[in-house]
C-alpha positions as CSV (number, residue, x, y, z in Angstrom):
1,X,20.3,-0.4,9.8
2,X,18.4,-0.1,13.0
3,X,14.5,-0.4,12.9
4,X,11.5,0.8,15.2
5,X,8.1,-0.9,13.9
6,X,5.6,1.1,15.1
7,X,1.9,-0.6,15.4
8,X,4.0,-3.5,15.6
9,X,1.6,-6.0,16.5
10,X,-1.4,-5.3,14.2
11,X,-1.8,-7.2,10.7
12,X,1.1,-5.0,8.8
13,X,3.1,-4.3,11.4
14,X,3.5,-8.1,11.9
15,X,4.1,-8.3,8.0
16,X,6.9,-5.9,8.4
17,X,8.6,-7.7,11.4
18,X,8.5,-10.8,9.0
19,X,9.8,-9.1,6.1
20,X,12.6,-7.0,7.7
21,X,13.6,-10.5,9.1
22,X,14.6,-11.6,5.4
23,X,16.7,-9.1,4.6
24,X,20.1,-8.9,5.7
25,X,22.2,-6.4,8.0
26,X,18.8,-5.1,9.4
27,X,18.1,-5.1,12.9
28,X,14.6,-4.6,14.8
29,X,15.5,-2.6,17.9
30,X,12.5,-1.0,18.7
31,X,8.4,-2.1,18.7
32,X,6.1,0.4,19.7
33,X,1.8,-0.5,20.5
34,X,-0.6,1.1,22.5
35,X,-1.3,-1.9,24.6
36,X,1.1,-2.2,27.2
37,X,0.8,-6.2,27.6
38,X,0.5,-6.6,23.9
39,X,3.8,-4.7,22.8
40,X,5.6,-6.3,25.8
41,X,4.8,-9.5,24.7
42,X,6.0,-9.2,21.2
43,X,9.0,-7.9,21.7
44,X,9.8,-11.0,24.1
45,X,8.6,-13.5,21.6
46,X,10.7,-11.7,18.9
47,X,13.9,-10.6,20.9
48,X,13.4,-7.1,20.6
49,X,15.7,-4.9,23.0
50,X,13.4,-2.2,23.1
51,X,9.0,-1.8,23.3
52,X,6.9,1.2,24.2
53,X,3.7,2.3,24.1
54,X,4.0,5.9,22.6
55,X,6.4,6.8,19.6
56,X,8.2,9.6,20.6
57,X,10.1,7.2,23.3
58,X,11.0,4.9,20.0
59,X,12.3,7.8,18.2
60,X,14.1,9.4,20.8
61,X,16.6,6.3,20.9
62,X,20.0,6.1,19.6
63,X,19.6,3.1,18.4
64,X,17.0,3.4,16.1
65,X,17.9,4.9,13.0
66,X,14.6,4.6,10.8
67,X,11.0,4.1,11.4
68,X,8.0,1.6,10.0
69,X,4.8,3.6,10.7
70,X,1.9,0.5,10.6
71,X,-0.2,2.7,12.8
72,X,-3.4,3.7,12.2
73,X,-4.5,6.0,9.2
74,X,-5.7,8.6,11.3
75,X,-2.2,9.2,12.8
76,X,0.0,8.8,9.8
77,X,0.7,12.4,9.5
78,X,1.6,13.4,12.6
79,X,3.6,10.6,13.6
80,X,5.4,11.1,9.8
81,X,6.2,14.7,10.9
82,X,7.3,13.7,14.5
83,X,9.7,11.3,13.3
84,X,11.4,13.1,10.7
85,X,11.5,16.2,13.2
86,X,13.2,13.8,15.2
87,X,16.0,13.4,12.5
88,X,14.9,9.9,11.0
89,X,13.8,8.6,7.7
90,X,10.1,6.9,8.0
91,X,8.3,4.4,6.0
92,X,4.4,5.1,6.2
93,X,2.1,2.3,5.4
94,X,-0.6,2.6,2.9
95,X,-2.3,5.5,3.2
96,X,0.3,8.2,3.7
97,X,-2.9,9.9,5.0
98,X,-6.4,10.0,4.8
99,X,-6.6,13.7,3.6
100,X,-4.5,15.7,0.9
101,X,-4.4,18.5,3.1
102,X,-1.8,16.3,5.4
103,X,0.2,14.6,2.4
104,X,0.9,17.9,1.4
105,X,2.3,18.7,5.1
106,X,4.3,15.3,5.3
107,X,5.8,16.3,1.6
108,X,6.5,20.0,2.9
109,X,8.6,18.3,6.1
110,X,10.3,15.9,4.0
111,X,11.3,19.2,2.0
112,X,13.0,21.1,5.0
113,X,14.2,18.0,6.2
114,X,15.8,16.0,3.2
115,X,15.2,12.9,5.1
116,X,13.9,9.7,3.6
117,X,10.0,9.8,3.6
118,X,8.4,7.0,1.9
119,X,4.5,5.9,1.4
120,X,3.4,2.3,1.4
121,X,2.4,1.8,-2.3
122,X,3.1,-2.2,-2.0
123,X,1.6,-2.5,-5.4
124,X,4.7,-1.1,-7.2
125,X,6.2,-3.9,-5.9
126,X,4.4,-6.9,-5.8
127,X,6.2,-8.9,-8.5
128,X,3.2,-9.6,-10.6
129,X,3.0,-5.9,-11.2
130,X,6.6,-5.5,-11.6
131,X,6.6,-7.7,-14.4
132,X,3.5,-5.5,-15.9
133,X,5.9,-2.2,-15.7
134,X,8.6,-3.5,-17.2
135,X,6.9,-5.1,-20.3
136,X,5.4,-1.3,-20.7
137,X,9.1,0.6,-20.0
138,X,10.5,-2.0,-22.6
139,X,7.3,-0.7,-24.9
140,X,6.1,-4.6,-25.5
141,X,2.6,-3.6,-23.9
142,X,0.5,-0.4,-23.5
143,X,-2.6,-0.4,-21.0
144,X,-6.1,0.1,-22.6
145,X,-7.8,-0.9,-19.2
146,X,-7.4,-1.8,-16.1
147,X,-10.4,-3.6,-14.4
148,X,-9.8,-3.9,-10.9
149,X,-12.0,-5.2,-7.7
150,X,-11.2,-4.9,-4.2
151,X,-13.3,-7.3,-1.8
152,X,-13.6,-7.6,1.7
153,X,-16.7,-8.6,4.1
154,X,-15.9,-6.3,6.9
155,X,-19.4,-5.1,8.6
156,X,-17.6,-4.7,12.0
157,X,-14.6,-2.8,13.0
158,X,-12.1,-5.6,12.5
159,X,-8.6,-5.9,11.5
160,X,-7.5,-8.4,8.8
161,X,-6.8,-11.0,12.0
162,X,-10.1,-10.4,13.0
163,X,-9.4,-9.0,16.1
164,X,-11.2,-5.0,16.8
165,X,-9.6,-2.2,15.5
166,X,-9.6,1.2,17.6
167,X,-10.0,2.8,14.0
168,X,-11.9,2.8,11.1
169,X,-11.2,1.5,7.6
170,X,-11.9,3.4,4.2
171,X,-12.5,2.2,0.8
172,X,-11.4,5.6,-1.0
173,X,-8.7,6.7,1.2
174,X,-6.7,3.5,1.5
175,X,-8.0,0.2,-0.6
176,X,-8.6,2.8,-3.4
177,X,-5.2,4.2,-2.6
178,X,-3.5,1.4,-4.4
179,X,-5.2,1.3,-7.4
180,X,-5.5,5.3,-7.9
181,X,-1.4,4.9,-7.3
182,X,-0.8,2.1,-9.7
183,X,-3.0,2.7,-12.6
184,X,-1.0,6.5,-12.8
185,X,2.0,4.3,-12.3
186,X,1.5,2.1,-14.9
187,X,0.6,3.9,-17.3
188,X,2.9,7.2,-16.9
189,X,-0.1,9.7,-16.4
190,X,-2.0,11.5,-14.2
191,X,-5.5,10.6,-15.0
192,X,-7.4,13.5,-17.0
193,X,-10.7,12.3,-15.6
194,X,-12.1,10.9,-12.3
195,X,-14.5,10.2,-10.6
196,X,-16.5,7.9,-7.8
197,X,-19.9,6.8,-6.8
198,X,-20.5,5.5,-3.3
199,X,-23.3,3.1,-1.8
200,X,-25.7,3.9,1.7
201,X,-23.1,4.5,4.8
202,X,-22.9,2.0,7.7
203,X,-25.1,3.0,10.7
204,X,-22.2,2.2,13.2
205,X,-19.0,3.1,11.1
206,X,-20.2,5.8,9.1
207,X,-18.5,5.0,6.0
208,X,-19.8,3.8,2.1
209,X,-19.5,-0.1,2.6
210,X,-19.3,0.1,-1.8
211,X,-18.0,2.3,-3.9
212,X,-17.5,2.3,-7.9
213,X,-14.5,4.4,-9.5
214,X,-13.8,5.6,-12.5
215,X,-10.7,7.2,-14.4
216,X,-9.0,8.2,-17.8
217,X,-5.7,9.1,-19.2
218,X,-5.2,11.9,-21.7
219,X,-4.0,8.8,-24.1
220,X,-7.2,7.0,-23.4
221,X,-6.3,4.1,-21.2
222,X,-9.5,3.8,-18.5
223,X,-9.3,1.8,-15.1
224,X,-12.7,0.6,-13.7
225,X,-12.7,-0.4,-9.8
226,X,-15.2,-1.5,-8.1
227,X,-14.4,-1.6,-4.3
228,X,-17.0,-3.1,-1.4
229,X,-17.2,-4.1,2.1
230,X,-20.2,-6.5,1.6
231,X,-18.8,-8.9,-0.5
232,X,-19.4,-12.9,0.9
233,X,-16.5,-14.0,-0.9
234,X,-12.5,-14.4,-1.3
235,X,-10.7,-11.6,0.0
236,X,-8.5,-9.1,-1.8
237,X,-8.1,-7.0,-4.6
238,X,-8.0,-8.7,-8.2
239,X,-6.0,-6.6,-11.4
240,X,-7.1,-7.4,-15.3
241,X,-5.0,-5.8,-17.0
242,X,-6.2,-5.7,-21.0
243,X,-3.6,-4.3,-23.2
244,X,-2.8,-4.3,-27.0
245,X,-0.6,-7.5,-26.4
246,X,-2.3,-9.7,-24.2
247,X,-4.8,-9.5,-20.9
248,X,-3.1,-10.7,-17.8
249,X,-4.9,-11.2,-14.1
250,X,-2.3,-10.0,-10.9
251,X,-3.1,-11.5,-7.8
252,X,-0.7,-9.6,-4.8
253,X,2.3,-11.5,-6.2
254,X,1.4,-13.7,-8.7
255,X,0.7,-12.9,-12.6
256,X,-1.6,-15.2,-14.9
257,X,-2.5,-14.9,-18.6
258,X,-6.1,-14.3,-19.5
259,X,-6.2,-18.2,-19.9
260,X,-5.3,-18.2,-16.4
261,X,-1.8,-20.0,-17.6
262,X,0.5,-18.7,-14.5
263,X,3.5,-17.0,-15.4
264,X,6.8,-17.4,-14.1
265,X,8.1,-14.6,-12.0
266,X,11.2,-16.1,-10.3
267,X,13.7,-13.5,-12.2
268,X,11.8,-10.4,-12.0
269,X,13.2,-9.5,-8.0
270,X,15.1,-10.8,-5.3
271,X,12.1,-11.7,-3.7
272,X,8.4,-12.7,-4.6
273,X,7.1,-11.0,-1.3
274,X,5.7,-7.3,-2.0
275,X,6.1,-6.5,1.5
276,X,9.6,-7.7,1.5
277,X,10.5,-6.0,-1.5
278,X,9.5,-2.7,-0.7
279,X,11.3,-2.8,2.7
280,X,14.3,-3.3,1.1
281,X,13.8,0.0,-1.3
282,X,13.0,1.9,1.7
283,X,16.6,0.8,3.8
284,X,18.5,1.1,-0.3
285,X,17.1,4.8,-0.4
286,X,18.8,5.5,2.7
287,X,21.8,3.8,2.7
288,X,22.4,5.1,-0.7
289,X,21.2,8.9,0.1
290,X,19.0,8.7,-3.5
291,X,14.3,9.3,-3.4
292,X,12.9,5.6,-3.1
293,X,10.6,4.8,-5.6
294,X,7.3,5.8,-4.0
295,X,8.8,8.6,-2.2
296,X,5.9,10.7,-0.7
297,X,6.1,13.5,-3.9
298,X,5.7,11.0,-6.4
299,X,2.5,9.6,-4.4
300,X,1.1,13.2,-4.2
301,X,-0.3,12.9,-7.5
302,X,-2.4,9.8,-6.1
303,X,-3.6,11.8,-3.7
304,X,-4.7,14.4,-5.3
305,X,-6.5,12.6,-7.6
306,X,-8.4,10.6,-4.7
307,X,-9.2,14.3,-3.3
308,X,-11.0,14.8,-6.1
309,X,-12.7,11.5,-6.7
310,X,-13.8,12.3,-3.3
311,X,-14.9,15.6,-4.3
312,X,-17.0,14.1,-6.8
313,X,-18.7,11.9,-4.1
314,X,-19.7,14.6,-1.9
């Protein structure tokens, strides 16, 4: 399997490169940037055949038979689209989009393309989580909440190197993204009830810099997340999950007991990195010609609920 990273030198694109590196028969042969010196540079450091600054000279190449879209949110959609016009599968990194309006048109193109179109829901993944699921699929736990808190201190337009972004961030739309996806994938349903409340917008970036969300299942199971920019503190998002057999705290990929005891993962994937893992369901789906878990139908229902906790914001 034959790669193209695209937004190959930001903070996920770089993740990506390191996880594709872990898993075998995979090659990198293509990194595309908009920085000319930047891309160049990478692909130097990393023995990459092939760099560009726009995509469509990535996806043109025979040598690239699939494509990591760590790009910015606002061009998810159309560089989706492009690609799988162009006859390849794509991966797109949390969010598929930043509207449902264009999820809808990257799940139409997958349609009357059949090509491999998956979005970046990393938290399926993450063993900690994985764990979670398949205590619930075995029916030795059932979810009465999830309380959830995602934390950053981000007043500027920075990346997660701290270096300036050329876009900007959104709590709803992609750190809300995750949880909306996981809490319907944890507990089988499509939440009856949603909604969000949103703090003052930044002067400069125009978005909420804290938001508060809240939904509910049909069966009763609530999550509560609480999201902010303005928090002087660790960084990262933070799962309780409290269910009729125990409460247990998920930290990216590791799992602890409401004691805080840690719990041993080691057999629950082939990897304990997220990232890693769900790179190597997106080259599986392909080479076996079957929907990836977290193909971009099953994440409509995510995003549709996030229209409408918007909805409720407005």
């Amino acid at each position: 399997m034959r790669i193209c990273v695209a937004g190959a030198y930001g903070a996920f694109g770089m993740k990506h490169l390191e996880a594709l590196d872990a898993i075998e028969d995979v090659t990198v042969t293509s990194v595309m940037g908009p920085t000319a010196e930047k891309i160049e540079a990478l692909a130097k450091d990393r023995g990459i055949g092939h760099w560009a600054t726009t995509l469509e000279e990535c996806i043109a190449r025979d040598d690239v038979d699939a494509v990591i879209l760590a790009t910015p949110t606002q061009l998810h959609a159309e560089q989706a689209i492009m690609t799988m016009r162009a006859g390849k599968p794509v991966f797109i990194e949390i969010p598929m989009s930043d509207s449902l309006e264009d999820a809808r048109r990257i799940a139409e193109v997958q349609k009357e393309t059949g090509l491999t179109c998956m979005a970046g829901q990393v938290r399926r993944f993450n063993p900690s989580h994985q764990w979670i699921k398949n205590k619930i699929d075995a029916g030795e736990l059932k979810i009465q909440q999830m309380d959830v808190q995602t934390y950053f201190f981000r007043r500027s337009n920075m990346n997660a190197k701290g270096e300036p972004r050329s876009w900007t961030d959104h709590l709803l739309w992609h750190h809300a993204c995750h949880t909306v996806d996981l809490f319907q994938y944890q507990t089988g349903e499509v939440a009856s009830e949603a909604y969000g409340l949103q703090g003052p917008k930044h002067r400069e970036l125009g978005i909420a810099m804290d938001m508060s969300i809240g939904m509910k299942t049909e069966s009763g199971a609530i999550c509560t997340l609480s999201l902010s920019f303005n928090n002087d503190g660790p960084l990262g998002t933070f799962f309780r999950y409290i269910c009729d057999n125990g409460t247990y705290i998920a930290r990216y990929d590791d799992l602890y007991d409401g004691y805080e005891n840690q719990i041993d993962l080691s057999d629950v994937a082939v990897s304990n990195n997220g990232i890693e893992l769900i790179d190597r369901e997106f080259i599986a789906a392909i080479q076996e010609g079957r929907k990836p878990n977290g193909d971009c139908h099953d994440v409509l229902a995510a995003m549709e609920t996030l229209d409408r906790i918007e909805r409720s914001m407005s």
